[in-house]
C-alpha positions as CSV (number, residue, x, y, z in Angstrom):
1,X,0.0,0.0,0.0
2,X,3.2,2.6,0.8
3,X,3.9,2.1,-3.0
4,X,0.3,3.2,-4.0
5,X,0.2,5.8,-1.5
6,X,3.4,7.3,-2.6
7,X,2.5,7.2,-6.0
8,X,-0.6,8.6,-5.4
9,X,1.2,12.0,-3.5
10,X,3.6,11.9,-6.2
11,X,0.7,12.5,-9.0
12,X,-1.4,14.9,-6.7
13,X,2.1,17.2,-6.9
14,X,2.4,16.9,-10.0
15,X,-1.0,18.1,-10.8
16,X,-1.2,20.6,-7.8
17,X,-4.6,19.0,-6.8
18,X,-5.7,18.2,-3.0
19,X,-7.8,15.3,-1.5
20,X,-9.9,14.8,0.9
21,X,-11.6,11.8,2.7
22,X,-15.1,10.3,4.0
23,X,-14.3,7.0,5.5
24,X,-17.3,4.5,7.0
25,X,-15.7,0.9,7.8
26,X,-11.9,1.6,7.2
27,X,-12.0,4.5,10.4
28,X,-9.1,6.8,9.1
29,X,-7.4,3.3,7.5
30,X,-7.0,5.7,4.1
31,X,-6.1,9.4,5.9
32,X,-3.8,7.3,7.5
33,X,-2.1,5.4,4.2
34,X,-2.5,8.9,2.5
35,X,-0.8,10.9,5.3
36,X,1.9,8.4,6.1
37,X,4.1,9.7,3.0
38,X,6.1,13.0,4.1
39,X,4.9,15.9,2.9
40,X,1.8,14.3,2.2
41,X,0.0,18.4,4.2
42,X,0.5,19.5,0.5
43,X,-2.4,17.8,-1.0
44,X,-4.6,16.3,1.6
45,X,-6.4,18.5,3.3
46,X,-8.3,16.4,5.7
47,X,-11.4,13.8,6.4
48,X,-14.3,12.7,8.2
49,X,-14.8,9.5,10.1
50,X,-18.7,8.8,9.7
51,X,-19.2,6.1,10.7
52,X,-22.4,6.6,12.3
53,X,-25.5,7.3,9.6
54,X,-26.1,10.6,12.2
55,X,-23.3,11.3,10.7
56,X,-23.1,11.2,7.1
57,X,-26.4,13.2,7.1
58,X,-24.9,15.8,9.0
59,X,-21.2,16.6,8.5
60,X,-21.7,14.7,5.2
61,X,-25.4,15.6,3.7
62,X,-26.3,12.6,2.7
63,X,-29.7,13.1,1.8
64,X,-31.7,10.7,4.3
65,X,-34.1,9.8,1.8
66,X,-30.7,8.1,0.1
67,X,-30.2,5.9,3.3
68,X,-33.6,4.5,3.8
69,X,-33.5,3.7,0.0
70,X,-30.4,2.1,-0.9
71,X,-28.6,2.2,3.0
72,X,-25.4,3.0,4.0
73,X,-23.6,0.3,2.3
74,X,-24.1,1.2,-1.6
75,X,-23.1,3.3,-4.2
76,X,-25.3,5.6,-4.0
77,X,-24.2,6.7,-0.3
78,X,-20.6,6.3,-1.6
79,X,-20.8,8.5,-4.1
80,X,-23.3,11.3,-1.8
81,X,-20.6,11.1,0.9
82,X,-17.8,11.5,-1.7
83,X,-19.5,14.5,-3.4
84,X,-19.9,16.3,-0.3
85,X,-16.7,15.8,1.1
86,X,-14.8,17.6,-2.0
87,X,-17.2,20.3,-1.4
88,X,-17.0,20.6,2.4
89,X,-13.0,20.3,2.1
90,X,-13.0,22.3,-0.9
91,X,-10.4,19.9,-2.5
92,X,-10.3,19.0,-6.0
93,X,-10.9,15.6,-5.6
94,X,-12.5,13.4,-2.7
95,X,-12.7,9.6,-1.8
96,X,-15.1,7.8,-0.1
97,X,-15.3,4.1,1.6
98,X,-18.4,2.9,3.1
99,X,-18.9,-1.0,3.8
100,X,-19.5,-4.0,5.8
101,X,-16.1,-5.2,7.1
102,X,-17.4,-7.9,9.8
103,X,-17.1,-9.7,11.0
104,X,-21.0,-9.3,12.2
105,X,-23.4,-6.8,10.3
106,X,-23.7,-8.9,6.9
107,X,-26.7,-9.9,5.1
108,X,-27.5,-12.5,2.0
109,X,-28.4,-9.0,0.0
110,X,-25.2,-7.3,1.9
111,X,-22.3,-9.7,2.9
112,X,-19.8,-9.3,5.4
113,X,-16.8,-7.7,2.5
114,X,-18.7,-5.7,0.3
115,X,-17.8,-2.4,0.2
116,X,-18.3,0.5,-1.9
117,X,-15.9,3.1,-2.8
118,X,-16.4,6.2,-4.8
119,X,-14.3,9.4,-6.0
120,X,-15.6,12.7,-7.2
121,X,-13.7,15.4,-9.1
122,X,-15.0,18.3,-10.8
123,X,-17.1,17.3,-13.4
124,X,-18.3,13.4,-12.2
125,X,-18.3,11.1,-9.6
126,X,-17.2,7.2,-10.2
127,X,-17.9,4.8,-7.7
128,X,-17.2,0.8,-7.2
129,X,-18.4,-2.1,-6.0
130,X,-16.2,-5.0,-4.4
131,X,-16.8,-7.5,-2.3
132,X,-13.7,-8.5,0.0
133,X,-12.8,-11.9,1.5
134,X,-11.0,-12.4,4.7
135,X,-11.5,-11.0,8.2
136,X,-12.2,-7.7,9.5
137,X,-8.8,-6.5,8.7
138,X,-8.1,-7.7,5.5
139,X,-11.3,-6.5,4.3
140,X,-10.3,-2.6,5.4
141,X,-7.6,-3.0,4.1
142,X,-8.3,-4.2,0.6
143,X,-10.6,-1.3,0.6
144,X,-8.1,1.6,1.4
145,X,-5.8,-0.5,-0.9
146,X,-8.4,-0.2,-3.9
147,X,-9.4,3.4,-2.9
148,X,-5.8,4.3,-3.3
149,X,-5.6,2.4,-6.9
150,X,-8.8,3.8,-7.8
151,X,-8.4,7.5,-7.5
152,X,-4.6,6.9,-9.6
153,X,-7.2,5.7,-12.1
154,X,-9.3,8.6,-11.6
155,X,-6.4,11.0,-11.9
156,X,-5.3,9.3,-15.0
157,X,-8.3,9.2,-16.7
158,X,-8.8,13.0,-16.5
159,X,-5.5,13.9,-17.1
160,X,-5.5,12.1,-20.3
């Protein structure tokens, strides 16, 4: 993950962009991975643990009407937490993680290890689905791991 993390800082230079995060199940796994390169207070500018739903409607506006429909754990909350984040922050580009990590809390429509992870830029917001194996841990951090690889993508895709 230091390899992703690093290369992420090293593209967020480059472009003089700044991040920020909204993190349900990983608790501060991805500020932390972000903030653990040096000089990482260049380009993240900071996050929001919300791991309550009291929370993500508050801090993070996520409409409620979005929760009762599709619930915490989907892309649709990913991507409302995400959006709201950049715009709270006022970053140019912010990432969200919202899932099930275990091991309690899964159902047959939402298993322990699915998670849902979304960035939002200027112009859109891309989210994605996964669904983790292993134990509490190694779910959280697969999903900081892919959050990390998925906003590289991001990055490249609009710099392109």
């Amino acid at each position: 993950m230091k390899e992703a993390s690093r290369k992420l800082g090293e593209r967020l230079r480059e472009l003089a962009l700044t991040i920020s995060v909204a993190e349900s199940c990983t608790a501060g796994g991805l500020a932390h991975e972000i903030t653990r390169i040096p000089g990482a207070s260049a380009y993240f500018l900071g996050g929001i643990i919300a791991y309550d739903n009291a929370v993500k409607t508050t801090l993070l506006e996520v409409p409620p009407s979005v929760l009762d429909e599709f619930g915490a754990v989907s892309a649709n909350t990913a991507e409302a937490m995400a959006a709201s984040c950049r715009r709270r922050f006022q970053s140019d580009i912010a990432v969200s993680i919202t899932g099930i990590a275990g091991p309690g809390g899964g159902t047959s429509d939402k298993p322990v290890g699915l998670v849902f992870i979304a960035v939002a830029g200027q112009h859109d917001v891309r989210s994605l689905r996964e669904h983790f194996p292993g134990t509490r841990d190694e779910v959280r951090a697969a999903a900081v791991d892919t959050a990390l690889h998925l906003v590289l993508s991001f990055l490249a895709r609009d710099a392109a």
